[in-house]
C-alpha positions in Angstrom: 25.2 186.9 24.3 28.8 188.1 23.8 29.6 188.1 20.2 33.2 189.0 18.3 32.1 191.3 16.0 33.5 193.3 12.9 32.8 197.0 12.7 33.3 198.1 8.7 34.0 201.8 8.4 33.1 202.8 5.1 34.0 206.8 4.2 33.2 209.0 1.6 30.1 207.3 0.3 31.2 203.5 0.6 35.0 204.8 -0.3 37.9 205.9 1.7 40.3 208.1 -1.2 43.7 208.4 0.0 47.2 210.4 -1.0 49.8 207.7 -1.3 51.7 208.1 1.2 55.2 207.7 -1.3 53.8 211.3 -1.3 54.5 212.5 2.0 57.4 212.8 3.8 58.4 212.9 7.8 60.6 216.3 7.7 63.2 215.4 9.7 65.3 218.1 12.4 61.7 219.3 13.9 60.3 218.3 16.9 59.6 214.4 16.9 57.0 214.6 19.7 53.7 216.2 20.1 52.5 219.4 17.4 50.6 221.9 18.7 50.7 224.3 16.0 51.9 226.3 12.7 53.0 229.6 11.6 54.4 231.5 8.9 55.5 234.4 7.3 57.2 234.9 3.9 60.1 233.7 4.8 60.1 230.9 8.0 57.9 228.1 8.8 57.4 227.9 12.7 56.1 224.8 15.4 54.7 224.7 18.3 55.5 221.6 20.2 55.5 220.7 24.1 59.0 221.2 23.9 59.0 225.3 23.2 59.4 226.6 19.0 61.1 225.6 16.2 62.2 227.2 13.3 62.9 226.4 9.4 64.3 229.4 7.2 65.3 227.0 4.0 61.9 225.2 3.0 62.4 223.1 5.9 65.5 221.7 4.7 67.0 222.2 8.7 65.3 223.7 11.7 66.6 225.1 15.1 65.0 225.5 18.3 63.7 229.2 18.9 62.7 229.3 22.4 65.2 231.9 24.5 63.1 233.8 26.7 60.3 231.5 26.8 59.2 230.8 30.8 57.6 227.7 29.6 58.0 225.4 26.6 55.0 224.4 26.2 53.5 226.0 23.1 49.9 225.4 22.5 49.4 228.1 19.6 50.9 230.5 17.3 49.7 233.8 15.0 51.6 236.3 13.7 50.2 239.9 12.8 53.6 242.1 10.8 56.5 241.3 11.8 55.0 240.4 15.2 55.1 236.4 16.4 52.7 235.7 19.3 52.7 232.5 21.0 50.2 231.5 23.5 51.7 228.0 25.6 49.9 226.2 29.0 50.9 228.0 31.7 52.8 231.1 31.0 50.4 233.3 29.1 51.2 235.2 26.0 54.9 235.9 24.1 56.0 237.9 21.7 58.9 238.3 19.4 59.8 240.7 17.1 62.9 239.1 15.3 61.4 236.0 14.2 62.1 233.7 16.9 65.4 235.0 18.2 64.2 235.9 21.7 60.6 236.3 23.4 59.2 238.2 25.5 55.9 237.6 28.1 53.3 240.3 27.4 50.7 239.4 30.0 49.4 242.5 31.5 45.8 242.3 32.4 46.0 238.6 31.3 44.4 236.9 34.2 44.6 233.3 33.2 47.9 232.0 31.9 46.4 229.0 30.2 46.0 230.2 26.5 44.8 227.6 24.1 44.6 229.9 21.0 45.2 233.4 19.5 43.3 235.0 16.6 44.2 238.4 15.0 41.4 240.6 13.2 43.6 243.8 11.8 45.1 245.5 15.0 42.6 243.7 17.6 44.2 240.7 19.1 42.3 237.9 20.2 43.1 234.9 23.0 41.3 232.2 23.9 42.5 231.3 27.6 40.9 228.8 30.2 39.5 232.3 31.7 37.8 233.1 28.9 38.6 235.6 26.0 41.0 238.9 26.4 41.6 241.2 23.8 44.2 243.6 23.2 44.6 246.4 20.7 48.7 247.0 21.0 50.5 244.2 20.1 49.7 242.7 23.6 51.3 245.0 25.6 48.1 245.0 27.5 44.7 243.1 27.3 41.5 243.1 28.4 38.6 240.6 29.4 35.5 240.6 27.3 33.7 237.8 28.7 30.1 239.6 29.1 27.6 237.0 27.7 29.6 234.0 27.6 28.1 231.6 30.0 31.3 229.6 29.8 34.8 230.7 29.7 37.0 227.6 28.6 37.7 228.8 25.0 39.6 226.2 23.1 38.9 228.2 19.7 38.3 231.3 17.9 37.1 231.9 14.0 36.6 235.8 12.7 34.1 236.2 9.3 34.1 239.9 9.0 32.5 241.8 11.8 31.2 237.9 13.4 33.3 236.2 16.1 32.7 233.1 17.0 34.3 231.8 20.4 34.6 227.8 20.9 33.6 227.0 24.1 33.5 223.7 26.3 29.8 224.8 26.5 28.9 225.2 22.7 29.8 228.4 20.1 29.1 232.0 21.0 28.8 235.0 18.9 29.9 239.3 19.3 29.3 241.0 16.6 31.0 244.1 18.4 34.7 243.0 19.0 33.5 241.0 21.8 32.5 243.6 23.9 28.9 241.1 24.1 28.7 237.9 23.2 25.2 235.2 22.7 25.3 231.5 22.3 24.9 230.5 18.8 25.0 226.5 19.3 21.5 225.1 18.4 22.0 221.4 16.4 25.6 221.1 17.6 25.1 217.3 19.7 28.2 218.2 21.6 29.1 221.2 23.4 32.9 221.1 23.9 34.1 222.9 20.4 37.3 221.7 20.0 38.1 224.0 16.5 36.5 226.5 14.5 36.8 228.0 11.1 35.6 230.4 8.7 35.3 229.9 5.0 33.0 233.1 3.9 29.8 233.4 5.5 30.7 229.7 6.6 31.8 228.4 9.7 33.1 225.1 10.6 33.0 223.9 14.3 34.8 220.7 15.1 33.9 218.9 18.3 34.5 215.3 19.7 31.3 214.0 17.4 32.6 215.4 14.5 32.1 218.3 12.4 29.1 221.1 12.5 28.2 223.3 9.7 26.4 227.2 10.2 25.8 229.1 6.8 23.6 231.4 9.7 26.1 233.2 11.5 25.9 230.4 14.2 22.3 230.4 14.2 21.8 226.7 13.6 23.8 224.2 13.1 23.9 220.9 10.5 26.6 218.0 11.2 28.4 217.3 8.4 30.0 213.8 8.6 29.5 211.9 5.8 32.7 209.8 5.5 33.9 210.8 9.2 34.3 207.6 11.9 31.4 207.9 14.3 32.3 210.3 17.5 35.7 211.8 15.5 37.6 214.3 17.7 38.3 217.2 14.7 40.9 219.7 15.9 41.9 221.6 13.3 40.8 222.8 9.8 42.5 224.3 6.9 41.3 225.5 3.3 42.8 225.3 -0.1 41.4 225.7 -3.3 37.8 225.0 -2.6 38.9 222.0 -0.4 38.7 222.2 3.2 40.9 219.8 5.5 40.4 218.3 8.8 43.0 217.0 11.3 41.2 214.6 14.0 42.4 211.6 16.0 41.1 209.5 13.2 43.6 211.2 10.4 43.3 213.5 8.1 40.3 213.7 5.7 39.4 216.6 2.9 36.2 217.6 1.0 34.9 220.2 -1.4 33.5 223.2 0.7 30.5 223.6 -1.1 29.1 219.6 -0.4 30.9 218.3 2.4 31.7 214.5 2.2 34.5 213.6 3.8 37.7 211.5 2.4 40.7 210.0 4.1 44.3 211.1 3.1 46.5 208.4 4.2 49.5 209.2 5.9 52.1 206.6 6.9 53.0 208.3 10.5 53.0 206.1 13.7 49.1 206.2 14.4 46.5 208.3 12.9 45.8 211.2 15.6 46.8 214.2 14.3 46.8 217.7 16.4 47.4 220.2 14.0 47.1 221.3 10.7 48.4 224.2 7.6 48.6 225.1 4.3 51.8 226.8 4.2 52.1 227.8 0.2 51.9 224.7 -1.8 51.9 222.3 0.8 50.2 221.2 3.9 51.3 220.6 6.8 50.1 217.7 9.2 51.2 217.9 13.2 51.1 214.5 15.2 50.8 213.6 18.7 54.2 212.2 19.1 55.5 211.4 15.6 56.7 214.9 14.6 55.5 216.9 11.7 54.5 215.5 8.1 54.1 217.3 4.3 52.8 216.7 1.4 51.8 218.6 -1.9 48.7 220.4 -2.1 47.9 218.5 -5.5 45.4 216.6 -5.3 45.5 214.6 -9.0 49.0 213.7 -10.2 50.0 214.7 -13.5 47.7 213.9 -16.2 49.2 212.1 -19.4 47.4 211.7 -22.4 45.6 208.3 -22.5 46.2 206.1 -25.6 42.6 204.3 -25.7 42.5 200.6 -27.6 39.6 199.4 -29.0 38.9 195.7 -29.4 34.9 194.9 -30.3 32.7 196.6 -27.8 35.3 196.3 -25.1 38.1 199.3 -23.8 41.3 197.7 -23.1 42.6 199.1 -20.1 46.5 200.8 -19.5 48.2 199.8 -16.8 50.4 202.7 -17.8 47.5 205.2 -17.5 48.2 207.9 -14.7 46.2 206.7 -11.3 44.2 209.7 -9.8 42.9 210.8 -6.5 40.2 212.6 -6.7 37.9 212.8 -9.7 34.7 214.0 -11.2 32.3 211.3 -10.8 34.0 209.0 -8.4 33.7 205.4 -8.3 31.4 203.5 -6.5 30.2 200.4 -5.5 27.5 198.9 -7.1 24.3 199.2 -4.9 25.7 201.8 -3.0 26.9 201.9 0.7 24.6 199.6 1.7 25.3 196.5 -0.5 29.2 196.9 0.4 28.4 197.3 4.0 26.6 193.8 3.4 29.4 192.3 0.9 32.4 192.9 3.9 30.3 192.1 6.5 29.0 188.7 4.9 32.2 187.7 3.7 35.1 189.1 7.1 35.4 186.2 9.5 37.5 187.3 12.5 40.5 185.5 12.4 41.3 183.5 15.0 44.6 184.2 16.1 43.5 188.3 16.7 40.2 187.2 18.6 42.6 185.1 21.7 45.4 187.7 21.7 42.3 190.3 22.0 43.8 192.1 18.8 41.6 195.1 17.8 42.0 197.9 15.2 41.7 199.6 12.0 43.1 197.7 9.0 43.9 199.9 5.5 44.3 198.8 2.1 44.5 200.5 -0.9 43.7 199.6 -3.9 42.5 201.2 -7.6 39.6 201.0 -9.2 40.2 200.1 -13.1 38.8 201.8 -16.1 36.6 198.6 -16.2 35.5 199.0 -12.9 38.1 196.1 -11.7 39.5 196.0 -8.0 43.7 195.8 -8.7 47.1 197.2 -7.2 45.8 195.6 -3.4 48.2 197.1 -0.6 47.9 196.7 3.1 48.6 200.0 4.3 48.5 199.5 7.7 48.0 196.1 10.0 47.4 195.2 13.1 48.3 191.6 13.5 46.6 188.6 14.5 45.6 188.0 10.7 43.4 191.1 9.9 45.5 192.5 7.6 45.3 189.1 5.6 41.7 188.5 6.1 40.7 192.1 4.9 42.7 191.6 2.0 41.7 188.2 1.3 37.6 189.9 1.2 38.8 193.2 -0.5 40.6 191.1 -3.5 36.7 189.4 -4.0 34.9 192.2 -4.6 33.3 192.6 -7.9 33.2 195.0 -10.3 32.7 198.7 -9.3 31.3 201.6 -11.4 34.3 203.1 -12.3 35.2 207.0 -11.9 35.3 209.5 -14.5 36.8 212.6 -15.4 36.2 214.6 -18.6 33.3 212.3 -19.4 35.9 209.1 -20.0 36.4 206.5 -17.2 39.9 206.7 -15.2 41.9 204.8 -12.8 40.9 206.0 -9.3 43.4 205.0 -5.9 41.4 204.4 -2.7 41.7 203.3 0.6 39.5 201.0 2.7 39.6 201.1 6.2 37.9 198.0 8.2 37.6 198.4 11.9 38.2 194.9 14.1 36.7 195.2 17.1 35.5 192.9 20.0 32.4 192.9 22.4 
């Protein structure tokens, strides 16, 4: 029997934590479309986009295109080693510039495939990925070389160096050369999927992000765990990045961060135009988000806003709560629902009726709202992030303000005011 049906997506442990978005901001005079990829040096912040480089010398404050020379404008990844800017794009192989963006130049001799989806630099040894496997070159690309021996698959969408271990993303699962690729063996047991869309290295661990999600080795690639707690089922990750013991991940779900040494995931709410996101960097104090077609977004790096000093009033047995009190993001204990996952995924699924309106127009979707969990463990300061009509917004609000008490977070030992987002997924079959 055919049944309209409500699909609850409850992250981070029956909690979806989110950066206001009042925090980030479009930056504006860069590319609007699709974002391949960051760089950058002391000085410039650089983007990839389908539509060649850009360039920002003032804190992104204004950019201008930096593209003359390039034979195709489609720019699929950037790396910079010195002074040296390589860009790898879709069909033209390999450019360099040596006067930070000014003018390119194609270094592609004994590149045999043009298609280069990314470049990784290990001290003078040059890495890139191509469609035709892996080419190194030891001279600032004047020429490269294939070292394909060993990989049973030579579509490499990612590279990630940890010391003397490189790890090569393939569509057929990770491989391993400990010998500047000169050999390489498949390191992919665990990993569900085989096309590995990113990789990363934080230490002795790597990160492998593939359309079901993300995959953790602490092996050297030997096996594999998935790590998606707080991740959508069957998320395409595509990028990672690491600040401060927190790593992020950029997938066509949004943008999520966790501590690196227990990985649960939680959402970052950004206000852009849908949640895919392409790319992803920490350039000094802030990160950088790229979008598939709504430009580039930043926020700060900080993850709590300011603390203030909490005047605490004490009536009886019961803690008055500030409404002045500083809301924070991410805390000690966090807040959770009492029962756990389990007895919210029962509360939202007993209580969501499908409105009407969205099930004849067909309306399906992921609905947000934000809200804070109190000091008292009280649901208050409801927002509906993001709709998507036909009455879902309303009737995910309507259930989130009847929630009961949580257990609230706490930091320093003393309950807080913790922000979170929900996200509850509409969808018909």
């Amino acid at each position: 029997m055919t049944m309209k049906k409500i699909f609850l997506l409850i992250l981070i442990a029956a909690s979806f934590i989110s950066i206001s978005h009042a925090q980030w901001q479009k930056i504006k005079g860069s590319a609007t479309g699709k974002i391949n990829c960051f760089a950058s040096d002391s000085i410039n912040v650089y983007v990839g986009t389908d539509d060649g480089v850009f360039i920002s010398k003032d804190n992104d404050t204004s950019w201008t295109a930096a593209s003359a020379g390039l034979t195709t404008k489609k720019i699929q990844c950037l790396a910079i080693s010195g002074t040296n800017l390589f860009a790898g794009t879709a069909d033209g192989g390999v450019f360099l510039s040596t006067n930070m963006g000014a003018g390119w130049t194609a270094v592609n001799s004994g590149l045999t495939n043009t298609i280069v989806y990314t470049i990784a630099i290990n001290g003078t040894n040059i890495f890139a990925g191509t469609k035709g496997g892996v080419f190194l070159s030891a001279d600032n690309g004047s020429k490269w070389t294939a070292i394909n021996t060993g990989l049973t698959n030579i579509v490499v969408h990612s590279i990630a160096i940890s010391g003397i271990n490189i790890f090569a993303g393939t569509e057929e699962g990770v491989f391993l050369s400990t010998n500047n690729g000169s050999m390489w063996k498949a390191v992919y047991s665990g990993i569900t999927k085989s096309n590995v869309w990113s990789l990363f290295a934080d230490g002795p661990n790597i990160f492998a992000g593939i359309n079901g999600g993300v995959f953790l080795s602490t092996n050297k690639g030997a096996s594999w765990v998935g790590e998606n707690q707080g991740l959508p089922l069957n998320t395409k990750v595509v990028s990672f990045a690491l600040s401060d013991k927190k790593i992020f991940a950029a997938t066509d779900a949004g943008l999520f961060i966790s501590p690196d040494d227990d990985i649960k995931w939680t959402g970052v709410s950004i206000a852009f135009k849908n949640n895919h996101l392409n790319s992803l960097a920490i350039i000094g104090k802030d990160i950088y988000a790229g979008t598939m077609g709504d430009g580039v977004w930043r926020n700060s790096l900080l993850a709590l806003k300011d603390k203030a000093k909490e005047k605490v009033i004490v009536e009886g047995d019961e803690q008055l709560i500030e409404q002045s009190a500083p809301i924070l993001l991410i805390v000690e204990v966090m807040p959770a629902y009492v029962g756990g996952n389990e007895a919210l995924y029962k509360f939202l699924a007993d209580n969501i009726k499908y409105p009407q309106e969205a099930r004849e127009k067909g309306i399906t979707g992921v609905v947000f709202i934000q809200f804070v969990v109190e000091k008292d463990g009280s649901i208050s300061n409801l927002n509906l992030l993001k709709d998507v009509g036909g009455g879902c917004g309303k009737e995910a609000m309507r259930v989130v303000n009847l929630m009961p008490k949580w257990i609230p977070g706490k930091q320093g030992g003393l309950p807080v005011r913790v922000q979170f987002n929900l996200p509850v997924k509409f969808s018909l079959d």
